[in-house]
N, C-alpha and C positions, 0 to 999 in steps of 0.2 A: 320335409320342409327345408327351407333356407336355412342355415348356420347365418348372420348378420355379421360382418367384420366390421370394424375400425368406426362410421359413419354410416348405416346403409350396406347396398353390397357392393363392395370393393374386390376384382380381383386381384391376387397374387401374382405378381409379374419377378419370372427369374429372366436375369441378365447373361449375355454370353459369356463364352471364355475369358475375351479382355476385360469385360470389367469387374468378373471376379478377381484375374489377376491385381486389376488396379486396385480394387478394394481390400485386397490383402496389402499390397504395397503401403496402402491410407495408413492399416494399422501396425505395419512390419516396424520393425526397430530401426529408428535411423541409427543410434548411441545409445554407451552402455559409458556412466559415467559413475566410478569406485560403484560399481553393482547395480546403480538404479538405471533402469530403462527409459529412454528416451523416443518415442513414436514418431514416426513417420508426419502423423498429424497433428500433434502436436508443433513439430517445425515449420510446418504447413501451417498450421494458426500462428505463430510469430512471422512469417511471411508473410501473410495478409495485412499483417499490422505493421511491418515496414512499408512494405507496398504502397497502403493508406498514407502513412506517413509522408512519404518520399513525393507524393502526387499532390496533398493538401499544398507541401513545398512549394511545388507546381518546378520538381524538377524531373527529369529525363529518367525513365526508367533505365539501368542496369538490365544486362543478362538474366534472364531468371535463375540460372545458375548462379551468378555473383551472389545476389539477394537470399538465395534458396541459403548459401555456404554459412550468410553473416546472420538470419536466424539460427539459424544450425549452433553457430558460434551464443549465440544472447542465451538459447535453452538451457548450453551446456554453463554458463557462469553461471541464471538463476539453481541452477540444480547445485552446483557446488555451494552457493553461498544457502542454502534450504541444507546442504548439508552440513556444513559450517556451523550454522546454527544450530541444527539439532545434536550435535558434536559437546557444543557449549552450554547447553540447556536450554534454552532458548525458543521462545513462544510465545503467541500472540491468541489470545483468546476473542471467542464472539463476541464477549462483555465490551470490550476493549475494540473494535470493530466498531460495533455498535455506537462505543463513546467519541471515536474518531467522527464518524457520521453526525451525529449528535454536533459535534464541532462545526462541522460543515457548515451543517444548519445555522447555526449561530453565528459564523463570519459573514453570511451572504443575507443573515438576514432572512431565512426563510422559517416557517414554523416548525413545529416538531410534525415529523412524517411529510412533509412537502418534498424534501429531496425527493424522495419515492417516483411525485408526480412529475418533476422537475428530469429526471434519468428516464420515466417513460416518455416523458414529451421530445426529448433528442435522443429516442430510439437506443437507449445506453440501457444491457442487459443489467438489473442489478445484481446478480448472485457474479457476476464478471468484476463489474466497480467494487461492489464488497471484497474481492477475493484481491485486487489489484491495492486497495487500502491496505488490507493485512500483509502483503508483501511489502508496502513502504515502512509500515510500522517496524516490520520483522527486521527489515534489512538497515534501517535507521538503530536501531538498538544492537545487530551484529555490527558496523561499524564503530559505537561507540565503544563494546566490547571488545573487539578485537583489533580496532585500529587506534583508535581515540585516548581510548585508557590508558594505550603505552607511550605517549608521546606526552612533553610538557615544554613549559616555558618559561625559563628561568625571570626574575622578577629585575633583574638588568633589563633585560629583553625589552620587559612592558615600560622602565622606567624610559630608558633610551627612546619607546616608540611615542611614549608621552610628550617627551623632551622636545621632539621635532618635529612633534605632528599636532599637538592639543595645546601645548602649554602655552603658546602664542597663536591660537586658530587663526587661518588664513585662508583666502576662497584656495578650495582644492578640485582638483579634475578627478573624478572618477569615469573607471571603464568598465562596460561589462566583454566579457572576450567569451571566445571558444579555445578550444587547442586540438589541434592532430597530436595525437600520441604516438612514437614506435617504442617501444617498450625494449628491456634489456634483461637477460635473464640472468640472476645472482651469479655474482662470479665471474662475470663476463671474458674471455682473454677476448686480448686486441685484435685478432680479427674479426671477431664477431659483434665488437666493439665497433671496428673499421667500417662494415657491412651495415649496421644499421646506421651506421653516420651517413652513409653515401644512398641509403633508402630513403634518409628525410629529408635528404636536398634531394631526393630526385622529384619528391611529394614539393617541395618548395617552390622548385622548376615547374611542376607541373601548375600551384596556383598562380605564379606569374604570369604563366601564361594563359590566365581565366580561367582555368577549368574549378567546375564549381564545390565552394571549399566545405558546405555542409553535408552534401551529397558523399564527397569520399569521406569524412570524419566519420559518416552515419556506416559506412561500408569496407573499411579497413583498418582506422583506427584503432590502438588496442586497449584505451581509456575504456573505466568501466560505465560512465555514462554513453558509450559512443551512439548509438542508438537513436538518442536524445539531442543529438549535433555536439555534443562535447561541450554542452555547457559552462562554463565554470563561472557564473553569477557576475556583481560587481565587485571592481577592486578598487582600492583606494590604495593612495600615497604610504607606503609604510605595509601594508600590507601584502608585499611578497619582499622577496631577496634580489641580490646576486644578478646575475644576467636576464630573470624577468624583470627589473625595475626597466628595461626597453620599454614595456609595454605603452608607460607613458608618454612616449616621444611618437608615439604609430598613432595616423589620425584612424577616424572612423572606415573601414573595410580595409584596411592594412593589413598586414600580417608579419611578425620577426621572423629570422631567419633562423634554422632549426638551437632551440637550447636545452644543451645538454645538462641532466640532474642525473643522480644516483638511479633513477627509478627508468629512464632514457632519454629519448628525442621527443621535444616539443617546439610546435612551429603555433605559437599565439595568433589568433585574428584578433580586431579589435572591432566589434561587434555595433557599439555605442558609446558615447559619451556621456554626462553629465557636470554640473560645479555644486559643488557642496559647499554651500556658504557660514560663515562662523559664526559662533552663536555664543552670546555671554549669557550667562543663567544667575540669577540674582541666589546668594544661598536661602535654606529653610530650615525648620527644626522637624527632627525625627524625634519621636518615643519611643519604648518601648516600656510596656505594659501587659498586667495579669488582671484578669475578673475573675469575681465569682456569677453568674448568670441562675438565675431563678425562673424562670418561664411558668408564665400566666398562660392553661390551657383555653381554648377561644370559649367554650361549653361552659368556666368556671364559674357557679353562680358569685353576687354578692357578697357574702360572707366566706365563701374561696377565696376571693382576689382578697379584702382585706387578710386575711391569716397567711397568705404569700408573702407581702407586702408588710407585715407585723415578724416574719421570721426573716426578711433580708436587712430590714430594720436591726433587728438583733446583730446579725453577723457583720452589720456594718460596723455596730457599738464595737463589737469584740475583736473585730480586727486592726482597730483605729494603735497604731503606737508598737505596733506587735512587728516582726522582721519578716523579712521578705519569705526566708524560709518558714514560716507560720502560716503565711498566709497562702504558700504555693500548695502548703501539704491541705488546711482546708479546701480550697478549691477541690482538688483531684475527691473529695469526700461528699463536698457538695453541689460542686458545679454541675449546670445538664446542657452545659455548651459543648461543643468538640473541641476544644482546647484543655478542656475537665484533666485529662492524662499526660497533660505537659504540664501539670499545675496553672489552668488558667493562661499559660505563656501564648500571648500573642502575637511577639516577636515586634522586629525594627518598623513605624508607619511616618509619613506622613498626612497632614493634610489633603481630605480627598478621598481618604482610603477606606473610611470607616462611617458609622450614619453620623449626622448632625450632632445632637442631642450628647452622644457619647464623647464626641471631639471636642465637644465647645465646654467639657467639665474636663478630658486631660490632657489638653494644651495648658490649661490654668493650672496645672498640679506641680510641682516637685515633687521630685527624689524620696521614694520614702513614705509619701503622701498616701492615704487610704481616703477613696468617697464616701459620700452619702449613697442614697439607693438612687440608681439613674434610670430610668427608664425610656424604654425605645421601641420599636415593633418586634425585637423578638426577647422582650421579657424587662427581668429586673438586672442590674448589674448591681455589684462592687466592683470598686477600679482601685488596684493598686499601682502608682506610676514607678517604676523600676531603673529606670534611665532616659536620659533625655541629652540630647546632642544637635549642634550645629552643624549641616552639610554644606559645604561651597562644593556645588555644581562642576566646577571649574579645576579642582584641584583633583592631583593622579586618583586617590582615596575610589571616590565617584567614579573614575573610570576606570579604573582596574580591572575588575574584571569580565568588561566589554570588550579589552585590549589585551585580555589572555585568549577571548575566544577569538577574535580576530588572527590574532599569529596561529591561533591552532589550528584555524581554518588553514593558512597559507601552507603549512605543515602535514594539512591532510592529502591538498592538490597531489603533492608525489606521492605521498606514503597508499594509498589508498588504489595507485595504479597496480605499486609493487604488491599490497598484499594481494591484489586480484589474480595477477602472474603469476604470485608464488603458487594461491591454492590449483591454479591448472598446471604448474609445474609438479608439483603433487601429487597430481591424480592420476588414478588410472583409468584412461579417455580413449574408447570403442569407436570411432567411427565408421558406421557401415553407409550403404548405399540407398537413397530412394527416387533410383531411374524412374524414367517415365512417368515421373509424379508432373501435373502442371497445374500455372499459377490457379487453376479454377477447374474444380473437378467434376466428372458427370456431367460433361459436354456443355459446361454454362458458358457464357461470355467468355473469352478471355482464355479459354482452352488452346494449347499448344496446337497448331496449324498440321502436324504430323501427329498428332492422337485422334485413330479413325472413329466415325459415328456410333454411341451404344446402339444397339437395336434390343428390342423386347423379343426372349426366344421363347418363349409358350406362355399360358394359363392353364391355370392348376385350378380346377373347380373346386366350389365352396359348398359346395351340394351335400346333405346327411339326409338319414330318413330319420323320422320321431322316435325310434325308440334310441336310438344313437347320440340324439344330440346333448344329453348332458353329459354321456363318457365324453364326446369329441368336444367338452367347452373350452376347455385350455389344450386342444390337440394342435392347434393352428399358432405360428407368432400369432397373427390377428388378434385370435380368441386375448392372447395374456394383453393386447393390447388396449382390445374392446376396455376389460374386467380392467385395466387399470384405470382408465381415464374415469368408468362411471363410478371405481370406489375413492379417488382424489376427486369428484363432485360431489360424494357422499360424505365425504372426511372419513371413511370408512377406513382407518388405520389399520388393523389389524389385515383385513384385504387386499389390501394396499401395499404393506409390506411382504406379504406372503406370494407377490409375483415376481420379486425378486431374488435372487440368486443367495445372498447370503451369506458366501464364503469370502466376499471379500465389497468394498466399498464401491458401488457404483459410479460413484463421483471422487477423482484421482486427488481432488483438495483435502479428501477425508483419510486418515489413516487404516481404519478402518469401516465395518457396518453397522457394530452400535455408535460407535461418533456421529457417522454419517444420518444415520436411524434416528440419535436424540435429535440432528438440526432438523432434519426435515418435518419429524413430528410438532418441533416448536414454529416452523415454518407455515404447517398447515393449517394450523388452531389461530395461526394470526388471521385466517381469510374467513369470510362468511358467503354465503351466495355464489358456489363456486359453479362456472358452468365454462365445460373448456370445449369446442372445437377443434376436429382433428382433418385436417386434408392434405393431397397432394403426398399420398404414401406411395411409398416404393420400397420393395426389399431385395437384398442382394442376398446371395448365399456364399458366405466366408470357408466354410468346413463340413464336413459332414455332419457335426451336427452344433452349428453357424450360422444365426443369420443376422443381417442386419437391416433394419428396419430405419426408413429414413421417413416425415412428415413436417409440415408446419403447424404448428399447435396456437389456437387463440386460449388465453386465461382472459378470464375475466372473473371480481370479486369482488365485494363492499371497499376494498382498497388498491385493487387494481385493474387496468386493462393493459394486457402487455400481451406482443408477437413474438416467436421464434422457433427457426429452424432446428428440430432436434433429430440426435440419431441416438437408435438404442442398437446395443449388442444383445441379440437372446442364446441362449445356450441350453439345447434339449437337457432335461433330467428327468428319467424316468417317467418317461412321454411326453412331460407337460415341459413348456418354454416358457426360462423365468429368467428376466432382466439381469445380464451381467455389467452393463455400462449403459450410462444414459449419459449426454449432453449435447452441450447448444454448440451448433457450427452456425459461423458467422456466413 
């Protein structure tokens, strides 16, 4: 009989010489950065995503060598600062993932689980956005750790910025900018000082005379957003120093002429404009206040809610006259709010901030004061009011520290170059070679004009007789291929795992296989009605015993329909071929 591969019967097609060379090149080591490896394909996937980038712009493609260099360059930061972190302990959990998405949801107004639909609907892989989340979360928590924490700002600073900037509000101009950065490496002596002085005026000269200024920021600059066009948000009056306060005098698509910081040469654009107009804010009163909370279960018959309602009764008697510390320590005793372990402490509110019912009993309180039982939608309270104060809007108090994090933003623009420089001045950074790699691989679109055509060099028949064909089921990739798709349609876990290799994480986001092992398994128990389609297979042969398996896969499930191109790495073990690497190429 037929042995059945992949869909039907598919044959096994090897590829010639060149394009095993190429396919080894796909996965050769571009860099080795303090020990961890860097792939050939991996700079190949951040090249694609400059490329996109730079096109959406709707500017002029670069060299594909230029482009190739400056992913090359973006791999090797994210790898430092993923090491950085894990240096500092530092980590971002699925929970947390999860919660950030969860946010998403929430700011856009979408339901719980609709992003899902909303990433399949613009073609966006999610296990890609998920992993692109955890590196904002990751790297947002390494700067505050590592950059953030060690800088401050004296309270002159803020009083001074209040002084001339708030205390008599007046319409102001804000800018949003970009910047070219040439960086300066600690310790700099004057020539090497000299040297990048006369780089950034040559970068200066060069936007004078038009050439376009997002395009080189994205491709030379050595800001750690450069990528990103060198962003740097809006600024306002007061919010930077020294020889950036130009910026205000550059109308919209200007740019200063190179300025020198500790950190090195920056040439500002001036992006856009805006007026911020001034705003007087009438003052209000804050509280701040402790309960005790009682919660009526929704099930509790009649004679429940009374004896609830008969025991906060009580503790309202017994707390009436008694001190603050009395009534912080019952709370933590009785309370079944989440404030319960701060004694009830619900900290500084205004009006607004809290239900009805509860605000309209302690705005009416003083100092001191203990309620009756207030009731609300989530149960019974005691209210003890603990302080109460008048806010003027207007005065430093109130904006203080909006006006710390503002200068420490201005504080971070340099510091945050220098610590990027410092960590690759630091490291020990491999750069090897991945010749003949082009912007699009396996003869698609877009292939380099001098990479000649693959051609198909044989078929390997699929052909067994009956008594053979259950030793020959996993004899073939095919076969582990088949057994994988029907046991992820079966949710067939244990099967499922068992075609894979084991020894180490299939998926490079995971540290290891049980990591990798627990998400996937939480992954798969999320889908019901799993039915995947598998076409347009091709395998290559990497090693002797090497292959890689390339296909486009349809998922489909009670929560999803999603496309994508995947490639597996299989690796013989003791006949059978079991998944060393799986993932999505864009």
């Amino acid at each position: 009989m037929k042995l059945l591969s992949y869909i039907g019967t598919v044959g096994l097609i090897l590829f010639c010489n060149l394009h095993v060379a190429q396919a080894e090149r796909l996965d050769a080591i571009a860099a080795i950065v303090n020990g961890e490896v860097i792939t050939c394909y991996e700079v190949e996937q951040a090249y694609q995503g400059l490329k996109t980038q730079l096109q959406q712009s709707g500017n002029v493609l670069p060299d594909y060598q230029v482009l190739f260099e400056r992913a090359m360059e973006s791999r090797i930061q994210r790898i430092l600062q993923h090491q950085e972190a894990k240096r500092l302990g530092l980590r971002v959990t699925e929970e947390e993932v999860d919660a950030a998405m969860a946010d998403v949801e929430q700011r856009n107004n979408l339901r719980p689980g609709q992003l899902l639909e909303v990433l399949q609907a613009q073609g966006i892989d999610v296990d890609e956005y998920r992993e692109t989340l955890k590196d904002r979360i990751l790297n947002s928590r390494l700067v505050n750790v590592a950059v953030r924490s060690k800088l401050s700002v004296s309270e002159e600073a803020k009083r001074e910025y209040y002084r001339k900037h708030l205390k008599n509000p007046k319409p102001v101009r804000e800018v949003r900018t970009s910047q070219m950065f040439i960086a300066l490496p600690a310790n700099a002596d004057s020539d090497t000082v000299a040297k990048q002085r006369a780089k950034a005026e040559a970068y200066y000269q060069r936007f004078l005379a038009g050439e376009d200024f997002e395009q080189i920021v994205t491709l030379e600059s050595d800001a750690p957003n450069a990528v990103e066009g060198g962003d740097m948000g809006w600024v306002s009056q007061g919010g930077v120093k020294g020889a950036f306060t130009q910026i205000f005098d550059v109308p919209v698509g200007g740019i200063t002429k190179p300025i020198r910081s500790a950190a090195g040469f920056h040439i500002i654009k001036v992006m856009d404009e805006r007026m911020r107009m001034p705003e007087r804010l009438q003052p209000y009163d804050e509280v701040r206040a402790r309960h005790i909370l009682l919660q009526v279960p929704p099930s509790a018959d009649v004679d429940t809610q009374i004896k609830i309602r008969q025991q906060a009764e009580k503790i309202a008697q017994e707390m009436q006259g008694t001190s603050d510390e009395a009534f912080a320590v019952r709370a933590k005793e009785l309370s079944q709010g989440p404030s319960a372990t701060k004694g009830g402490d619900l900290g500084w509110f205004r009006r607004g901030q809290m239900v009805k019912p509860f605000e309209d009993v302690v705005f009416t309180m003083q100092p001191g004061d203990t309620s009756g039982v207030v009731e609300t939608q989530f149960g019974l309270h005691i209210i003890r009011l603990v302080e109460k104060r008048t806010i003027n809007p207007n005065a430093y108090e109130a904006h203080q520290e909006n006006i710390g994090q503002l200068l420490l933003e201005t504080e971070m623009q340099q510091e945050l170059p220098r610590w990027m420089n410092g960590l690759i001045a630091q490291a020990d950074i491999e750069k090897r070679s991945c010749d003949l790699m082009s912007p699009a691989l396996n003869g698609k679109a877009g292939a380099r004009e001098d990479a000649p055509a693959l051609k198909p060099l044989a078929h390997v028949s699929t052909d067994v007789d009956e008594g053979s064909a259950v030793e020959a089921q996993v004899m073939l990739p095919a076969d582990t291929l088949r057994l994988w798709q029907e046991a992820w349609q079966k949710r067939d876990l244990p099967t499922y795992f068992s075609l894979y290799h084991g020894g180490q994480s299939p998926d490079k986001r995971f540290s290891s296989f049980a990591q990798w092992k627990a998400y996937k398994e939480r992954a798969i128990q999320q889908h019901q009605d799993i039915h995947i389609d598998i076409s347009n297979i091709q395998e290559e042969v990497l090693a002797d015993h090497r292959v890689k398996i390339s296909f486009d896969q349809r998922f489909k499930s009670n929560r999803l329909d999603d496309f994508d191109h995947k490639e597996m790495i299989m690796e013989k073990v003791q006949g059978s071929w079991k998944i060393l690497v799986e993932r999505i190429v864009k």
